[in-house]
C-alpha positions in Angstrom: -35.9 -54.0 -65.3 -33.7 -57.1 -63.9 -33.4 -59.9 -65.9 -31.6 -63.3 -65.5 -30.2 -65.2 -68.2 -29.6 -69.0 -68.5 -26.0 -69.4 -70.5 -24.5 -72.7 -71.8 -21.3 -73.0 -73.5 -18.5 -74.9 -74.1 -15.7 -73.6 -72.3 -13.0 -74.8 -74.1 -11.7 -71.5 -76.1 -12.3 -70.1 -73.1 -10.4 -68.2 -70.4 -13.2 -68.9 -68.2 -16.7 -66.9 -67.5 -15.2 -64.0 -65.7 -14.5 -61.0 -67.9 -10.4 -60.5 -67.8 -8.1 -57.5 -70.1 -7.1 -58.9 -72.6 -8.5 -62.5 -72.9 -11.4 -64.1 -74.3 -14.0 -64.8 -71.4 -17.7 -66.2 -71.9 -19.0 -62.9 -69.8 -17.0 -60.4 -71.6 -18.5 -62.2 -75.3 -21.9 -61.6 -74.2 -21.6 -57.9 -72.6 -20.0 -56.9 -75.7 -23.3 -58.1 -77.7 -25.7 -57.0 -75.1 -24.3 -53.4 -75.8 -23.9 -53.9 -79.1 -27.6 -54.7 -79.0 -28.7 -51.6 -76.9 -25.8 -49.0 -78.1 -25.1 -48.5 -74.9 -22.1 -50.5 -72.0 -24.1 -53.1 -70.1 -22.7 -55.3 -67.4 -23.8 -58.9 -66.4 -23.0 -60.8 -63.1 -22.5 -64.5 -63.4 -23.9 -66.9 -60.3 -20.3 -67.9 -60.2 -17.4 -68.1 -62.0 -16.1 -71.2 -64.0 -12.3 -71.6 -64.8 -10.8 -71.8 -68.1 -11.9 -74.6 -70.3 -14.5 -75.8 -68.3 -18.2 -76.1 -69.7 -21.8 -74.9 -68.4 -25.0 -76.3 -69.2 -26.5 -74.0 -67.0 -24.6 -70.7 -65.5 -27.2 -67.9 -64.6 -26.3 -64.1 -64.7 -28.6 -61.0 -64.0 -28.5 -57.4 -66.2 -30.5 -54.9 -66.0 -31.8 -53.6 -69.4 -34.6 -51.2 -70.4 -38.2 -53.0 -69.6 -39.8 -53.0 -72.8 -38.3 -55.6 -74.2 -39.6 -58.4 -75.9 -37.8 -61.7 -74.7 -38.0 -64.0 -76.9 -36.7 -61.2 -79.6 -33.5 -60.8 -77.3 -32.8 -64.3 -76.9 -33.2 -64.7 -81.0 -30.8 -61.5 -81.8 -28.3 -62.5 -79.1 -27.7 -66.1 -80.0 -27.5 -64.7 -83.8 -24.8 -62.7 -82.6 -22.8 -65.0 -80.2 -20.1 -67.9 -81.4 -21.7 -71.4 -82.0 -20.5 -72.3 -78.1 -22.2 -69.9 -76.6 -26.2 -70.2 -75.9 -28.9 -68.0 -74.2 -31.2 -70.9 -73.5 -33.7 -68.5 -71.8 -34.1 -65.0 -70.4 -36.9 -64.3 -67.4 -37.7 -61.4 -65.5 -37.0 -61.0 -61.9 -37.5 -58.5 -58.6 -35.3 -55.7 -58.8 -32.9 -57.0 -56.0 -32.3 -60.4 -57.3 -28.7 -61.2 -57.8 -27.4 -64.2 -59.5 -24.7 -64.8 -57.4 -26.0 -64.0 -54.1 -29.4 -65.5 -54.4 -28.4 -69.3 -55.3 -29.2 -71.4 -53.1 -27.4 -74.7 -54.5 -25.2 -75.7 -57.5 -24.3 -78.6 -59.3 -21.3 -79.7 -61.1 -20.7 -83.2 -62.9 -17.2 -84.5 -64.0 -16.9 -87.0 -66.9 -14.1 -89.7 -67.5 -14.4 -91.4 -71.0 -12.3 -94.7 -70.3 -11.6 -95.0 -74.0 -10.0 -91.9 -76.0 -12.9 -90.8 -78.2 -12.3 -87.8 -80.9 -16.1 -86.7 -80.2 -15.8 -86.3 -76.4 -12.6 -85.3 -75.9 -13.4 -81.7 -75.0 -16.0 -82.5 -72.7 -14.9 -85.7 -70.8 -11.3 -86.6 -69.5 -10.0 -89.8 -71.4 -8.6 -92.2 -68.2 -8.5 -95.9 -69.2 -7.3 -97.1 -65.9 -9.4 -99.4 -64.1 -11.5 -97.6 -61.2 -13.1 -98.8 -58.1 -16.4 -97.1 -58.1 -17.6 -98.5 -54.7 -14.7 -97.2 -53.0 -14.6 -94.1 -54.3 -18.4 -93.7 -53.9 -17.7 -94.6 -50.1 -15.1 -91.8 -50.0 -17.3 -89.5 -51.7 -20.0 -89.9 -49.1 -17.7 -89.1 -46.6 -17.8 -85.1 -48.1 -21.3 -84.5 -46.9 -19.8 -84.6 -42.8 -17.7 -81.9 -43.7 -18.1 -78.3 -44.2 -13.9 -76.9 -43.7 -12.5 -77.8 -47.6 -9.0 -75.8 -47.4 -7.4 -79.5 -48.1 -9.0 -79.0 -51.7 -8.7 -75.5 -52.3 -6.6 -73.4 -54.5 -4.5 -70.4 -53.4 -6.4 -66.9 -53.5 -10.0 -68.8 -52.7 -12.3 -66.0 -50.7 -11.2 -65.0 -47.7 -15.3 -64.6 -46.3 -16.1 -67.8 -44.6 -13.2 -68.8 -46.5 -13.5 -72.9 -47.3 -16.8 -73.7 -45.7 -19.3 -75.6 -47.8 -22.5 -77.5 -47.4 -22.5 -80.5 -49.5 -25.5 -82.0 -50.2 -24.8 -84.9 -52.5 -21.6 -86.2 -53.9 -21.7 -89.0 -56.0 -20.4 -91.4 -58.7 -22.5 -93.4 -61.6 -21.8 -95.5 -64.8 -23.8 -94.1 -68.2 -25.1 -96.7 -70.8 -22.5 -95.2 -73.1 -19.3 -96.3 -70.3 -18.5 -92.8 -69.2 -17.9 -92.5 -65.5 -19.8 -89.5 -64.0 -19.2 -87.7 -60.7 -21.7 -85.5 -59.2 -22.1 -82.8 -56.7 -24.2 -80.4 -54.8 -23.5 -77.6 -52.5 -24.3 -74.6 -51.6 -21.0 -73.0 -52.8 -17.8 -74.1 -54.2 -14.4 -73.1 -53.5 -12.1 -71.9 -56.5 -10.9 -75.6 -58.1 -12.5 -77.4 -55.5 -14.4 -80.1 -57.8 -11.8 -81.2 -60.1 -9.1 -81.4 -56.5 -12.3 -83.8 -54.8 -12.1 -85.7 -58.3 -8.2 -86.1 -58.4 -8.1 -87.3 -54.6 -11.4 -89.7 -55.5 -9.4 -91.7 -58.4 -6.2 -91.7 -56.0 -9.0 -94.1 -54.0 -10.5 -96.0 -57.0 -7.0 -96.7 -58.2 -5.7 -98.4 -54.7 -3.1 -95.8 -54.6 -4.7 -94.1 -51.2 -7.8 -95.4 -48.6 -10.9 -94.4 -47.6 -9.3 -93.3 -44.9 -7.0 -91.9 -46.2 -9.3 -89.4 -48.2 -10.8 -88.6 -44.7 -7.3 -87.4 -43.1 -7.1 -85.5 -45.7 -10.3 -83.2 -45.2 -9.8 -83.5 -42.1 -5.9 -81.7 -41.7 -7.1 -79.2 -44.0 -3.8 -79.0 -45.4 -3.5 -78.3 -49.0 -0.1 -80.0 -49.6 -1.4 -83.5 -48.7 -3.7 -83.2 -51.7 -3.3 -84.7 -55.2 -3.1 -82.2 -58.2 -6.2 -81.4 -60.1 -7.4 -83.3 -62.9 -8.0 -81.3 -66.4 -10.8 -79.2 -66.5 -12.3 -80.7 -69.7 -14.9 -83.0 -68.0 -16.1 -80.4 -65.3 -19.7 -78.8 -66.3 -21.5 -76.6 -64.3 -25.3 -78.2 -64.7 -27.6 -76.2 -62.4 -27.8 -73.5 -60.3 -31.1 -73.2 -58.0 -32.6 -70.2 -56.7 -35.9 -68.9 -54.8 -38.6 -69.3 -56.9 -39.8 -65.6 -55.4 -37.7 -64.0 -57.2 -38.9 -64.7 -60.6 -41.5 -62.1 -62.1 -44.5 -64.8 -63.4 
């Protein structure tokens, strides 16, 4: 029977989710103790994948394992088994053709600036003291929803299927009680560094250093090379991924 697993973890000792020879990956560390578990090579497939150092509160993947098994038993052996930054925060039954990639419909990722360097956050948020202009770059970020062609904030190698189009649905920056400046967005799909390269163009805007306007061209040339860098991926966390609700097994 098909099963989907919500995953968090802390991606910073991390080569990123996707399994790799030779390097430590978040998918390869829970495969290994899935078939540790059963005695037998089992393969998971993540909703997406996340680079290296970057966090998840909630990836999804799908495996298919034998369909007498007790859930919340799984959950309890795997997270004895796993390292203290990575979580199974639940495991669900699904149809037999649900896919974890495929099937989402939506995903959000959130980037976190700390303005003041702070020992507890530092691998989760990006420390960046400079003063920002949030309206601004909230007026640029708005801009990304009349788009759908993102090759200007794209990396090298992204798929070559429908190769940078994405449906944004929200794109947005806020100000937390605690003074960390958070960015969120929502799309249907993301290209490969696409988040942190929107973030690294957004505080070119906030700091005065490049216009609204500016920000547009950019999308619009869909030219890579006009582009700032991309910031570190310490503050990007993947926090949701939706799917059907059809496809769950009640």
């Amino acid at each position: 029977m098909r099963y989907f697993l919500s995953i968090a973890y802390e991606g910073t000792y991390y080569h990123g989710w996707q399994e790799q020879v030779n390097a430590l990956t978040v998918q390869g560390i829970i495969q290994d103790k899935l078939s540790q578990i059963y005695s037998q090579q089992l393969r998971i497939i993540g909703s997406g994948r996340t680079d290296r150092g970057v966090h998840a509160a909630q990836q999804w993947a799908h495996v298919d394992l034998p369909e007498d098994i007790h859930i919340h038993q799984l959950q309890h052996q795997l997270n004895r088994l796993l390292p203290p930054y990575i979580a199974v925060n639940a495991i669900y039954p699904v149809i037999p053709t649900a896919h974890a990639r495929f099937d989402a419909l939506r995903r959000t990722y959130t980037y976190t600036i700390s303005p003041i360097k702070n020992p507890f956050y530092s691998h989760i948020t990006y420390t960046f003291s400079k003063a920002l202009q949030i309206d601004r770059m909230n007026e640029a970020a708005a801009l990304l929803k009349a788009f759908q062609n993102f090759e200007a904030f794209s990396k090298v190698g992204s798929p070559t299927k429908y190769p940078y189009l994405c449906i944004i649905y929200e794109a947005y920056w806020h100000v937390e009680i605690n003074g960390h400046i958070v960015f969120r967005i929502t799309a249907n799909r993301f290209l490969r560094g696409m988040v942190r390269a929107i973030v690294s163009n957004l505080l070119k805007v906030g700091l005065g250093q490049r216009s609204v306007t500016d920000f547009q061209d950019i999308i619009q040339q869909q030219d890579r090379r006009l582009s700032a860098g991309l910031v570190p991926p310490t503050g990007l966390v993947l926090q949701e991924v939706v799917y059907p609700p059809d496809i769950f097994v009640l």
